[in-house]
C-alpha positions in Angstrom: 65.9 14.9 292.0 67.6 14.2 288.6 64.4 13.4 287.1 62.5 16.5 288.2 65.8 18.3 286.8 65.4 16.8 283.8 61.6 17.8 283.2 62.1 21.2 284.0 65.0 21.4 281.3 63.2 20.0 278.8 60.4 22.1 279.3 62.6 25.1 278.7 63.2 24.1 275.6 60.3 22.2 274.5 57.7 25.3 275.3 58.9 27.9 273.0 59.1 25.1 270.3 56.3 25.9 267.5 55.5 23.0 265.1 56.1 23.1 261.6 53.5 25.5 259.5 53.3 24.8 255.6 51.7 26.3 252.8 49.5 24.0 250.2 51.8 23.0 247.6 51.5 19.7 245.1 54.5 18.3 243.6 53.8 16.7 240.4 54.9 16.9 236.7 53.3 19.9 235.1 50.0 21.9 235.9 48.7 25.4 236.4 46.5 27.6 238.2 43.8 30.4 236.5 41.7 32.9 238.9 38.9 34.6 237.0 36.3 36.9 238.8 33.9 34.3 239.1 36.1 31.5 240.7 39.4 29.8 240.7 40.9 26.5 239.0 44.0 24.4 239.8 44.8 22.2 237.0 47.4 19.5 238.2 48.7 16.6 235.8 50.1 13.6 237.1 48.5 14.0 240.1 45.5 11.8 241.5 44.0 13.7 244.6 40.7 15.4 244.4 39.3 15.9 247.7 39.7 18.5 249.6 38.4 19.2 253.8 39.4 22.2 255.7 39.2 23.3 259.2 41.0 25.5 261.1 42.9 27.0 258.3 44.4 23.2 258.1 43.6 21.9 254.6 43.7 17.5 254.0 43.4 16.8 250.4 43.0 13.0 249.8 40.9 10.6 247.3 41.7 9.4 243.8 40.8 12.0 240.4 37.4 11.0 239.0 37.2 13.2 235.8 35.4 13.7 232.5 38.2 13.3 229.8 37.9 13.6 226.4 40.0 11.9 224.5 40.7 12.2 221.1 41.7 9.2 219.1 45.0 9.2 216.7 45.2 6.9 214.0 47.4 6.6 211.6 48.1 9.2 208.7 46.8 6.5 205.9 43.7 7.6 202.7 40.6 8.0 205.2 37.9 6.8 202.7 34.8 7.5 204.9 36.1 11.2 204.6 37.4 10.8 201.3 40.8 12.7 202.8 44.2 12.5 202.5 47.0 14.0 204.1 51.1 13.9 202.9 53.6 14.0 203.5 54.1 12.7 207.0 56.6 12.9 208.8 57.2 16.3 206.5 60.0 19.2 206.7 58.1 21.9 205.0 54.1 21.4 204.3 51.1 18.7 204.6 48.9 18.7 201.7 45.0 17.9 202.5 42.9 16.8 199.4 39.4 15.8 199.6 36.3 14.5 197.6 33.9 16.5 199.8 32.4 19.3 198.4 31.3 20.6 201.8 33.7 23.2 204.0 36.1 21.4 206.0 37.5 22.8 209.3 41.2 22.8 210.0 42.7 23.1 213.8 46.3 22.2 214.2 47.6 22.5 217.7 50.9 22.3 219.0 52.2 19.1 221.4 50.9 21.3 224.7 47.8 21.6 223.2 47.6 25.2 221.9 45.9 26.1 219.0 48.1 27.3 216.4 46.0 27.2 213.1 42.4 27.8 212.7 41.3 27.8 208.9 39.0 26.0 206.1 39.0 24.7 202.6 37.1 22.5 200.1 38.3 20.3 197.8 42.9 20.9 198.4 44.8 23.1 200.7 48.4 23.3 202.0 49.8 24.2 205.4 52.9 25.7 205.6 55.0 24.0 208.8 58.4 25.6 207.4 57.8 27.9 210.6 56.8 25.6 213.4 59.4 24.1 215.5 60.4 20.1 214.4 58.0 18.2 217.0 54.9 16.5 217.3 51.3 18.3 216.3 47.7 17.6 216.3 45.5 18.4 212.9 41.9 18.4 213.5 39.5 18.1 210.8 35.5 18.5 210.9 33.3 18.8 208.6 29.3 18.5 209.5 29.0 16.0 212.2 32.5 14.0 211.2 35.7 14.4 212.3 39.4 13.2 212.0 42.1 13.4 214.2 46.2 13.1 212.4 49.5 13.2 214.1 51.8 14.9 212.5 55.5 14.9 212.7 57.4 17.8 211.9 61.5 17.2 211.3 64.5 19.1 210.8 
C-alpha cells in the first residue's frame, strides 16, 4: 500500500515537470555573428566545433574546426634587402619612416591589433606615417609591391 502511495505522489509531481529548453549559445573567448541578405555567418575564436545536425528543432554541434587560414608571417623589423626597404624607428612614439630602392609604387596597409584596417596609402622611393594619433599597442604594416610583399610589427609606446 505504501508503495502504490508513493507512485501516485510522485507522479503528481513528476507529470507537470517539463525538461530544461535552451537556446544555442557558444561560450568562448571572442567571436561574432554577420546576417546579410544572402546568408548568415557565425565567426567564433577559440572555439573548435564545426558540425552541425538538427532535428526536431534540437540542434548537436560536434567535430573539430577544419579551416583555410591564412597566415601572415612577422619577422623582424631589420633592412629587408630583397625589397630594398626599411622601416624605423620601432618600437616608435610618434612616426615610422619607410625608405626604399624601388622605383615601382608601393602599397601600404596598417591595421590595428583586431585586425582593422586603419591606413590605406602608397609611395615610392620615402614616406612617413604619422602614429602620434593611434593608441600605444601593437599594429600590423603591410607592404606590396607587384607580386612581393612584407609583413612588420610595429609597436607603438607612450
Amino acid at each position: 500500500m505504501r508503495t502504490i502511495f508513493f507512485i501516485a505522489i510522485s507522479c503528481c509531481f513528476l507529470l507537470p515537470a517539463k525538461a530544461q529548453l535552451t537556446t544555442p549559445e557558444v561560450i568562448s573567448s571572442g567571436g561574432d555573428s554577420y546576417v546579410q541578405p544572402n546568408g548568415m555567418m557565425d565567426i567564433t575564436i577559440g572555439e573548435s566545433i564545426i558540425e552541425t545536425f538538427s532535428q526536431n528543432n534540437i540542434f548537436l554541434t560536434q567535430g573539430f574546426q577544419q579551416c583555410d587560414l591564412i597566415v601572415a608571417a612577422i619577422e623582424e623589423n631589420s633592412n629587408d634587402v630583397l625589397m630594398g626597404i626599411q622601416v624605423f624607428p620601432n618600437p616608435t612614439i610618434n612616426e615610422i619612416n619607410i625608405t626604399t630602392a624601388i622605383a615601382a609604387p608601393i602599397y601600404i596597409h596598417l591595421y590595428n591589433s583586431n585586425g582593422e584596417l586603419i591606413l590605406s596609402n602608397n609611395f615610392t622611393e620615402s614616406t612617413t606615417i604619422d602614429f602620434s594619433l593611434f593608441a600605444a599597442g601593437s599594429y600590423i604594416l603591410k607592404l606590396e609591391t607587384g607580386n612581393t610583399n612584407k609583413t612588420y610589427k610595429i609597436q607603438k609606446v607612450k
